[in-house]
Each structure stands twice: as structure tokens, then as C-alpha cells.
PAFI-962801 format. One record per residue (C-alpha): residue in three letters; y, x, z. Coordinates in steps of 0.25 Angstrom, whole numbers. Each point is the difference from the previous one (the first is absolute). Example, Ala and Ser with C-alpha at 12.3 -4.5 7.8 and 13.67 -1.06 7.14 Angstrom:
# PAFI-962801
(Ala; (-18; 49; 31))
(Ser; (14; 6; -2))
END
This chain:
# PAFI-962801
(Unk; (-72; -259; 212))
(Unk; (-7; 3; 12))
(Unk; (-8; -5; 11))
(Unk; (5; 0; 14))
(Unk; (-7; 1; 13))
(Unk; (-3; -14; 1))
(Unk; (-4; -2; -15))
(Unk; (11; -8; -5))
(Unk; (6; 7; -14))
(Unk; (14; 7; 1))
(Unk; (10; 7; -10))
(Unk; (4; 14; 1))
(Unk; (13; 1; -3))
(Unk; (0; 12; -11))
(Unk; (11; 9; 6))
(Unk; (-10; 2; 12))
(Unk; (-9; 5; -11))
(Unk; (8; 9; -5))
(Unk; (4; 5; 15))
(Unk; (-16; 3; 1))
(Unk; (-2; 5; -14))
(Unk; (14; 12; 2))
(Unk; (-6; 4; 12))
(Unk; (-15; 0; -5))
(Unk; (4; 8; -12))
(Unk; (10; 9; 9))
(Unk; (-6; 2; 11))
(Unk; (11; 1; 9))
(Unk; (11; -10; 5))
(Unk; (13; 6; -2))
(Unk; (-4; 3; -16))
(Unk; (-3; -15; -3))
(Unk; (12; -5; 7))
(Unk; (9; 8; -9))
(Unk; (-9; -2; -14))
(Unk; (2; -15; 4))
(Unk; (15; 3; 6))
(Unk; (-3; -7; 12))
(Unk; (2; 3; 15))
(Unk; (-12; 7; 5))
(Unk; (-1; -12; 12))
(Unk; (1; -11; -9))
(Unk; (-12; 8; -9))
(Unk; (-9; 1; 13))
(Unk; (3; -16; 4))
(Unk; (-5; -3; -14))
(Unk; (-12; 8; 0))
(Unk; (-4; -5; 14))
(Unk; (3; -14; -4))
(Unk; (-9; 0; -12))
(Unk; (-10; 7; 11))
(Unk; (2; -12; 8))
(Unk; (-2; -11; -13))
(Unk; (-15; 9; -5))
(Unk; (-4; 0; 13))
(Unk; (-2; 16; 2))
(Unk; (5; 13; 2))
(Unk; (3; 7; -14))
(Unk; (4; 14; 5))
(Unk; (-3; 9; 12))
(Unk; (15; 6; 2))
(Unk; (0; 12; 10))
(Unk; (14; 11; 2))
(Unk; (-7; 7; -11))
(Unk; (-6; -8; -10))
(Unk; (0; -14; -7))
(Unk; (-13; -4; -5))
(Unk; (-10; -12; -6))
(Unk; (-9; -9; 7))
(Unk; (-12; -3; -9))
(Unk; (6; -14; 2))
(Unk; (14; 6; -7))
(Unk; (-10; 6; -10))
(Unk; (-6; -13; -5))
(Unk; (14; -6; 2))
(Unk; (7; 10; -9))
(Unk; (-5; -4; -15))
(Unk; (3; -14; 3))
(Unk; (12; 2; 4))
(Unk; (2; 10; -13))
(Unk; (-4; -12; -8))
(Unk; (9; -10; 7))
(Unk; (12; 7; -3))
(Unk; (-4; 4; -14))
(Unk; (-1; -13; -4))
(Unk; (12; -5; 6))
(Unk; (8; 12; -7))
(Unk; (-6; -7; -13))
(Unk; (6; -12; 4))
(Unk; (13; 5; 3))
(Unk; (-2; 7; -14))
(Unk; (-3; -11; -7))
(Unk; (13; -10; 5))
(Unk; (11; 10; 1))
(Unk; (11; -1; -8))
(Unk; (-2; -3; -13))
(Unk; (-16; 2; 1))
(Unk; (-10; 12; 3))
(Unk; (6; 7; -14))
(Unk; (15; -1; 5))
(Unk; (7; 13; 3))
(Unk; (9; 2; 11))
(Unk; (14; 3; -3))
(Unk; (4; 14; 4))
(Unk; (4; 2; 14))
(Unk; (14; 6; 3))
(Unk; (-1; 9; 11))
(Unk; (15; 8; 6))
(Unk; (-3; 12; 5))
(Unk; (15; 3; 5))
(Unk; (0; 14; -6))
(Unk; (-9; 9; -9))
(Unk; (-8; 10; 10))
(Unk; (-2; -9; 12))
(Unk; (-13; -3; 7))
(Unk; (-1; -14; -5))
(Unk; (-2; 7; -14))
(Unk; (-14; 2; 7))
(Unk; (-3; -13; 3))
(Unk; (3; -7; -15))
(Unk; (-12; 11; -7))
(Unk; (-9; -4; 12))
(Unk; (4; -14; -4))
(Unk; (-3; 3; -14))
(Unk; (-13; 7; 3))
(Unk; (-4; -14; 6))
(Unk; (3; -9; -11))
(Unk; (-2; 9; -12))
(Unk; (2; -14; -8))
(Unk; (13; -2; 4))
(Unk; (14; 6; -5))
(Unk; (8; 3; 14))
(Unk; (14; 4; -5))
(Unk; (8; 10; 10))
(Unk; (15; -4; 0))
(Unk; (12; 8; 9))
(Unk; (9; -9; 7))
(Unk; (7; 12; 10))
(Unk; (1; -10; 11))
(Unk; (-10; -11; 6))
(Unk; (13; -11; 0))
(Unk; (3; 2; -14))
(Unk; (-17; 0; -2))
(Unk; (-2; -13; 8))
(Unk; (14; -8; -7))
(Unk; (-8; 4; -12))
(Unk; (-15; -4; 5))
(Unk; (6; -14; 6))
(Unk; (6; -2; -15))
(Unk; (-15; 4; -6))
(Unk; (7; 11; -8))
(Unk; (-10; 9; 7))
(Unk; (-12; -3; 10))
(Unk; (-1; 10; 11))
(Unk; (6; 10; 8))
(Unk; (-1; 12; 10))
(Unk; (11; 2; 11))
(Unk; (4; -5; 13))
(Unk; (-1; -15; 1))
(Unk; (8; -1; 14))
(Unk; (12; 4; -7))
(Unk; (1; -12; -8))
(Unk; (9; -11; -1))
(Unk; (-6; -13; 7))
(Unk; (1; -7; -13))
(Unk; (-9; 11; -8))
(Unk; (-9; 0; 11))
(Unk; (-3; -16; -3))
(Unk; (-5; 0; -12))
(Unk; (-8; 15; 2))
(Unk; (-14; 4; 5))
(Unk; (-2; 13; 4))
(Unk; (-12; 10; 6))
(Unk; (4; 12; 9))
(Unk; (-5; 13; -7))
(Unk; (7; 13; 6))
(Unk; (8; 5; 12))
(Unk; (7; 10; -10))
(Unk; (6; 14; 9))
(Unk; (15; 1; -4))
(Unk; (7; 13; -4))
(Unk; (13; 5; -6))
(Unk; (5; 4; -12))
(Unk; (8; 14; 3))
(Unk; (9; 6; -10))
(Unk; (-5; 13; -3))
(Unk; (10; 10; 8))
(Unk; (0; -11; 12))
(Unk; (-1; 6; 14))
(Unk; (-12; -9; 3))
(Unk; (-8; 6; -12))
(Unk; (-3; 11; 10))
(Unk; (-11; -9; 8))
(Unk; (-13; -5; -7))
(Unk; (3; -13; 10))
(Unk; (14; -7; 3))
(Unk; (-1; -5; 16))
(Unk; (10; -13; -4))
(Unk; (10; 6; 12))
(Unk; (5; 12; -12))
(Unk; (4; -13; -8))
(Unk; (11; -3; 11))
(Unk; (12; 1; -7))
(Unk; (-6; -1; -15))
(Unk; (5; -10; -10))
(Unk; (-16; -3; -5))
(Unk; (1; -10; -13))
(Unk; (-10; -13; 0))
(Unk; (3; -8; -11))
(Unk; (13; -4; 7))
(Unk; (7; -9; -11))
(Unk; (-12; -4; -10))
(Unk; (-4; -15; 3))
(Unk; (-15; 4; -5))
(Unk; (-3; 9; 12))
(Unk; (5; -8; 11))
(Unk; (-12; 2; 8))
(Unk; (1; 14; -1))
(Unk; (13; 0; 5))
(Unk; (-3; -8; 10))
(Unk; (-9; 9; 5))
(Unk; (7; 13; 0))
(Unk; (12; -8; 9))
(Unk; (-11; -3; 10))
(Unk; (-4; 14; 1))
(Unk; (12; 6; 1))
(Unk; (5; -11; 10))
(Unk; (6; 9; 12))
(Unk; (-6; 13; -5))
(Unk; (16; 3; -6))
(Unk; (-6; 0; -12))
(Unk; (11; -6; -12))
(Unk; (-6; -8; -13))
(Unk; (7; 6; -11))
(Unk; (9; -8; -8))
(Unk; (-5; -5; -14))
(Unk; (-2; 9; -12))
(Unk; (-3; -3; -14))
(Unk; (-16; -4; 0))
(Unk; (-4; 14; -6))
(Unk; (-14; -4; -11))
(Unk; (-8; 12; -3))
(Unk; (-2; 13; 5))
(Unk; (12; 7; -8))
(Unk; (10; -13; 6))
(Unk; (-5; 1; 12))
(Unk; (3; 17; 1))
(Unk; (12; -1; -4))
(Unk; (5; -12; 10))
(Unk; (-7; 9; 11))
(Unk; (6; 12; -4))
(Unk; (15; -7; 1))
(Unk; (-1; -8; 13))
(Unk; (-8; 9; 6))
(Unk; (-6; -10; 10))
(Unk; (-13; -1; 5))
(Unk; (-9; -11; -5))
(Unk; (-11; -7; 9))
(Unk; (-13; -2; -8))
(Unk; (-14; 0; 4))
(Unk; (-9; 13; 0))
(Unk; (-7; -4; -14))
(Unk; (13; 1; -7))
(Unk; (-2; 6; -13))
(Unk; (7; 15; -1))
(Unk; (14; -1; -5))
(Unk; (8; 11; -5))
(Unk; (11; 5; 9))
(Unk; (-6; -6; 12))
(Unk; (-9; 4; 11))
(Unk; (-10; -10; 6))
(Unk; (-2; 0; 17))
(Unk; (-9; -8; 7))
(Unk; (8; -7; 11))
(Unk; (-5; 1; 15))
(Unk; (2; -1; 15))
(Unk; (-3; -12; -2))
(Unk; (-6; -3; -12))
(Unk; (6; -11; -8))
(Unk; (-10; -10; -8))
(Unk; (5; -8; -12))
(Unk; (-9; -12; 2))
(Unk; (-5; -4; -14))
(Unk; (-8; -12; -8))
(Unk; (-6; -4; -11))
(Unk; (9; -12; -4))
(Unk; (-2; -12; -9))
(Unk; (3; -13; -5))
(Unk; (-5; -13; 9))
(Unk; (-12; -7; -7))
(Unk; (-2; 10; -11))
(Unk; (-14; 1; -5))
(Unk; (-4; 13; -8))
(Unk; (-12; 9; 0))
(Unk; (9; 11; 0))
(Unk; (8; -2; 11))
(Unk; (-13; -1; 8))
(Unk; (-3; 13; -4))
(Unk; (11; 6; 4))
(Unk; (-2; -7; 13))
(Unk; (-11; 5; 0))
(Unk; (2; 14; -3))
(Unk; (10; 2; 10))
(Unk; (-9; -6; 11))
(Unk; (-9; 13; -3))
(Unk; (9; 9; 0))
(Unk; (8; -4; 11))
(Unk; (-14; -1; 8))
(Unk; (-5; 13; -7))
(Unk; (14; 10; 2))
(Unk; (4; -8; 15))
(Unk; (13; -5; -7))
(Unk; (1; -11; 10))
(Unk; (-2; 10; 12))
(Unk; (15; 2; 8))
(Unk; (-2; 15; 6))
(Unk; (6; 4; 12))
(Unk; (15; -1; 2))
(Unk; (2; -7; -13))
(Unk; (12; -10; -1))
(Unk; (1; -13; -6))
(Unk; (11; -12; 1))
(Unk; (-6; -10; 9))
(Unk; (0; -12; -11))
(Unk; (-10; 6; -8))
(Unk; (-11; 3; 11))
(Unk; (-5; -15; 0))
(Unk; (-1; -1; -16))
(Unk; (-6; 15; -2))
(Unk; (-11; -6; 8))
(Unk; (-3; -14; -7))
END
């Protein structure tokens, strides 16, 4: 509790605390927002907010550098002790008690190799104490018919891409503009370029998951992209699991498959960054409504920091992406 201006008492509201106490300890705006996984604007309203309730500046901000007052400095191991005590209490009547263990979060990462890989041992880096479990769905649909049913409790992919009725029951934070690419069969004329401009696909059959019910947002996607560039979506193939399967379907189709430029190698195949322009696969982190777990707000967390750290949110010049995911990659 503090005192405002005209002497009457009034509560701090401990999320303004932890605002003051990122940015004290960070020292810089765009790093707290992302280890808190907010929007830096909605980080900068809190911290002039609580400004407002103590009465005093608590950083002198410049295009340089952020740093205390001596008012922040008297204000900072209070606030560390606020919020220490009120993790206590949060301790003490969670689930079961303060000795309760949380269950093991179970975390798809689509497919072994990927960037969200990344994202889980960060996560587990934060919360040492807890089990986060990696699971591999090949698909967001499939993922999220699995999170909705509790089977599994998060999810990386693109979230626009979903059914309406998935989307209902699902929270989700934006994480990655991901670059897409192609998957050549070695031997392919395009394997000449180290990047494909998506007017040399005009006339390709390029395969997108055409067919399998758990990658319907992926599917999605690749029509829209190749919508008016005479383009074609290959017909279904038999969904190809491991790298040896997938070799062997490649090497008898012969198709190009669109993926995303962090593709794991695969044998027989050539991976090209796609260009001219630039097409982004909008990603999230995707989760279960209402679900309360330390680990799934680490791995918030995590990805906040490395999305901040990397610039996975930056769109670069000439990139593409469908015009119903530019509102949500923004939320």
C-alpha cells in the first residue's frame, strides 16, 4: 500500500509491480515486455501508471537508455518483496498445497527439428522443476482437436487456419513470422537457384498436406499463396512419417513440397528459400482456454524472449501473408 498525493492510502495493483520490477532489473523496454509476454505499450502504460499511484518518476527514459530514479531505487526492494510474498501465497494455495507437483505439460512440436524445439528447452530452463513433455502432432488441426479434448495442452502452428469451432475453445500468443521455402527433389531444375522467386513454381504441382484432416491450416495456406499465381496443390499422397518414408514418397511423385525454411534436411530432397515476395507462415503458441500451469507460462515466456531477441515478429520487406492473419499476429 502506498500514499497518494493527497495522503489517502491506495493499493498497487501487483502486475504494475512486476511492469517496474522487469524493466528495473532489465533496463530496457522491449526485454521486459517479452520476459512478461506483454505488448511493449501495454508494459509502458503500466509503468506510468504505477508512476502515477507513488507519485514520482521511477526512470529517466532517453532513445539510449533506460535508467532509475533514486525514487525507483528506494521503490525496487519493496516491490521485490511484494511480489515475493505474494508468489508464497500463490505457492501455498495452489493445487493440492505448496508441496504438490504439477503434472507434466504436453507440448507438440509438429515435427522433430523445428524452431519450437527451441522454445520447450528455453521453457525448461525457466522451470527446472517442472516436466515439460514434447509430443509430434504433424499438424496444428489434428494438435488443437487433441488440446480441446485435454489429450495434450499446447501447440505451435498457424492459429488463422483453424476451424471456427477449435478456435472457440483455444488461446493462443503470436510467436513467429516463419520465411517459407520448397522442398526440391534432388535433380529438379530449381535446385539450380539458392532462392526460388514463387513465379518458377507457375505450373508445378507443390504438395501441402492436401488430403490429411490434421493439417488443414497448412493447406489452407498454400491455396492462398498460390491463388492466381498458376500454381497447382498436388493431389493427396500417403502421409509419409520419418525421414526414409518421406524419401521414398518424394522420390516417386516427384513433387515439390512447400515447407518453411527451418525444415530439417531430408534425404533426396533440396530445401529453397522462397522469394519475390516473401511468404510468411504466421505462427502461435496455442493453448487450452482456462489452463493454469507453471509450465505453460514458461513457455509463454520463452517464446516472448526469443521472438523479441531474434525479431521473429518483424515482417521484412516484400513478405506475403493471407489478410486473416494479419489482425491475430498482432494481438
Amino acid at each position: 500500500m502506498v500514499t497518494s498525493p493527497h495522503g489517502a492510502p491506495r493499493d498497487v495493483e501487483p502486475r504494475l509491480l512486476r511492469a517496474f520490477v522487469a524493466v528495473s532489473e532489465e533496463l530496457h523496454f522491449t526485454r521486459a515486455a517479452a520476459r512478461l509476454y506483454v505488448a511493449q505499450q501495454a508494459l509502458s502504460r503500466d509503468v506510468r501508471r504505477l508512476e502515477r499511484e507513488v507519485g514520482t518518476e521511477l526512470f529517466v527514459r532517453s532513445t539510449r537508455q533506460v535508467v532509475l530514479t533514486a525514487d525507483g531505487e528506494r521503490l525496487l526492494p519493496y516491490a521485490r518483496r511484494v511480489l515475493a510474498a505474494q508468489d508464497e501465497l500463490t505457492a501455498a494455495f495452489a493445487r493440492g498445497g505448496a508441496t504438490a507437483t504439477a503434472r507434466p505439460l504436453l507440448v507438440d512440436l509438429n515435427s522433430p527439428g523445428l524452431v519450437f524445439g527451441r522454445i520447450l528447452e528455453r521453457a525448461r530452463q525457466l522451470v527446472p522443476h517442472c516436466e515439460l513433455m514434447a509430443r509430434f502432432e504433424s499438424g496444428l488441426t489434428g494438435a488443437a482437436a487433441e488440446i480441446a479434448a485435454g489429450r495434450i495442452d499446447a501447440s505451435f502452428g498457424r492459429y488463422a487456419g483453424l476451424p471456427a469451432a477449435l478456435r472457440a475453445s483455444l488461446a493462443q500468443q503470436p510467436v513467429r513470422y516463419e520465411p517459407m521455402a520448397v522442398l526440391l527433389p534432388v535433380g529438379h531444375p530449381l535446385t539450380a537457384l539458392d532462392e526460388v522467386p514463387l513465379a518458377r513454381l507457375a505450373g508445378e504441382r507443390v504438395y501441402a498436406g492436401a488430403g490429411n484432416d490434421r493439417t488443414l491450416e497448412w493447406t489452407d495456406l498454400a491455396e492462398r499463396l498460390f491463388a492466381g499465381r498458376d500454381i497447382e496443390l498436388a493431389p493427396p499422397a500417403p502421409l509419409a512419417v520419418g525421414p526414409e518414408e518421406f524419401a521414398r514418397i518424394m522420390a516417386k511423385h516427384r513433387n515439390p513440397v512447400l515447407a518453411v525454411v527451418g525444415f530439417p534436411e531430408m534425404p533426396g530432397a533440396v530445401l529453397r528459400p522462397l522469394v519475390d515476395p516473401v511468404p510468411l507462415s504466421p505462427v502461435s503458441l496455442v493453448w487450452r482456454r482456462g489452463t493454469d500451469h507453471p509450465g505453460l507460462d514458461a513457455l509463454r515466456r520463452a517464446a516472448a524472449e526469443l521472438a523479441a531477441a531474434e525479431g521473429w515478429l518483424v515482417r521484412p520487406t516484400n513478405a506475403w501473408i493471407p489478410d486473416n492473419d494479419a489482425l491475430i499476429m498482432v494481438s
